[in-house]
C-alpha positions in Angstrom: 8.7 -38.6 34.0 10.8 -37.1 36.4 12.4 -33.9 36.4 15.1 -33.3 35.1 15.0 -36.1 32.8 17.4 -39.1 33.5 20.8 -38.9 31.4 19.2 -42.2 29.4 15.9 -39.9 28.4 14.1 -42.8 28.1 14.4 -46.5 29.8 12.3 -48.2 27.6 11.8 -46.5 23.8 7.7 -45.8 23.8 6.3 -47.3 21.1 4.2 -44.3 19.0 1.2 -45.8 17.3 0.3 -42.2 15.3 1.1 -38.7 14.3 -0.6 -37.1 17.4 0.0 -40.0 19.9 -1.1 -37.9 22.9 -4.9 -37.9 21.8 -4.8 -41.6 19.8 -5.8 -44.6 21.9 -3.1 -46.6 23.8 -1.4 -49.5 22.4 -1.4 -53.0 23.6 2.4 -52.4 23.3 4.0 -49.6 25.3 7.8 -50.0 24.9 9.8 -51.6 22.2 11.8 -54.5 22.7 14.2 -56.1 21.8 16.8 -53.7 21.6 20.6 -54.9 23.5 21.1 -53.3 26.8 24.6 -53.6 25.9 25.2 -51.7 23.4 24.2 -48.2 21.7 21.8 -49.6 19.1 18.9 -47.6 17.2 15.9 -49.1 15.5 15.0 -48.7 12.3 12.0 -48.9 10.3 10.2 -49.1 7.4 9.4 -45.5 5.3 6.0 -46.1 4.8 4.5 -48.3 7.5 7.0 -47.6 10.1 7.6 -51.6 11.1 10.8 -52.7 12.8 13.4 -53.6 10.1 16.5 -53.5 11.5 18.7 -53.0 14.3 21.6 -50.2 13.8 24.5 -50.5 15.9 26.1 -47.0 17.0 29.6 -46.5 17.3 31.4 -46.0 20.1 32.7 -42.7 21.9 35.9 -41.7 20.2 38.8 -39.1 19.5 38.8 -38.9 15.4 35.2 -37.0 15.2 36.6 -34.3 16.9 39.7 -34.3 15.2 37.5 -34.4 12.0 35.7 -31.1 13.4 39.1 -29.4 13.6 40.4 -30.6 9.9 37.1 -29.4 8.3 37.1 -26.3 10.0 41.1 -25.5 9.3 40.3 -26.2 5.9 37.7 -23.6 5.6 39.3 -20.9 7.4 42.2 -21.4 5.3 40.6 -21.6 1.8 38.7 -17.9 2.9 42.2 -16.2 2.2 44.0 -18.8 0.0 43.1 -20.4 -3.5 45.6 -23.1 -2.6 44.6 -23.2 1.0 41.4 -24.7 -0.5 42.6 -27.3 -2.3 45.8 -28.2 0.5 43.6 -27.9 3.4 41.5 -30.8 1.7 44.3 -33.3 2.8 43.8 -33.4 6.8 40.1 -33.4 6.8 40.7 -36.3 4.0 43.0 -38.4 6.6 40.5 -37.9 9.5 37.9 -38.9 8.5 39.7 -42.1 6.8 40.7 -43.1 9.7 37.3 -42.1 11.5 35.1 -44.9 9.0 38.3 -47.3 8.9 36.9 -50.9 10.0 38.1 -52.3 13.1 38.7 -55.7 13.2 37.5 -56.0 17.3 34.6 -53.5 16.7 33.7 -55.8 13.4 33.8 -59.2 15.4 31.9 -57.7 18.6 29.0 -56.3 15.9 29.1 -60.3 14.2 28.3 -61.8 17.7 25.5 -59.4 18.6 23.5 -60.4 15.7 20.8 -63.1 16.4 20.2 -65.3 13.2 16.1 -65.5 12.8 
């Protein structure tokens, strides 16, 4: 691994086989696969056996997080020295993070044409 790490961390996700995988044996399997090089996508797995299960697709960079960041932390400056600052500075926190989780119709049809049927 070079130093400092590359901005990716990793190029290929290692595959961990155990809780101490530094003094376990080494896999057949080093990296996973199957993940798109495409897009920002996470694997997730089972709770109890750890298998693959899915493949979650992370959203893109954008400006509403932040603006989120700022409602939430308007709100709870205000409501520290108002009683109706609490219940008022509810509202932009509220629209942010509407508009933050609201679909998008490109983002939706770009996610359908990912997916690989089995």
């Amino acid at each position: 691994m070079p130093s400092p790490p590359p901005a990716c961390n990793f190029l290929a996700l290692p595959v961990i086989r155990s809780r101490e995988p530094l003094w376990s044996q080494p896999a057949e399997v080093t990296h996973v696969r199957g993940l798109s090089a495409e897009i920002r996508e996470g694997l997730v797995t089972t709770v109890i056996q750890a298998l693959p299960d899915t493949r979650y697709a992370y959203p893109g960079p954008e400006l509403w997080p932040f603006v989120a960041a700022l409602a939430v932390t308007i709100w709870l400056v205000w409501s520290l020295w108002s009683v109706p600052g609490f219940a008022w500075g509810l509202i932009p926190p509220a629209i942010a993070f509407i508009a933050w989780y609201w679909p998008n119709k490109r983002e939706a049809i770009e996610e359908v044409s990912w997916e690989i049927d089995p």
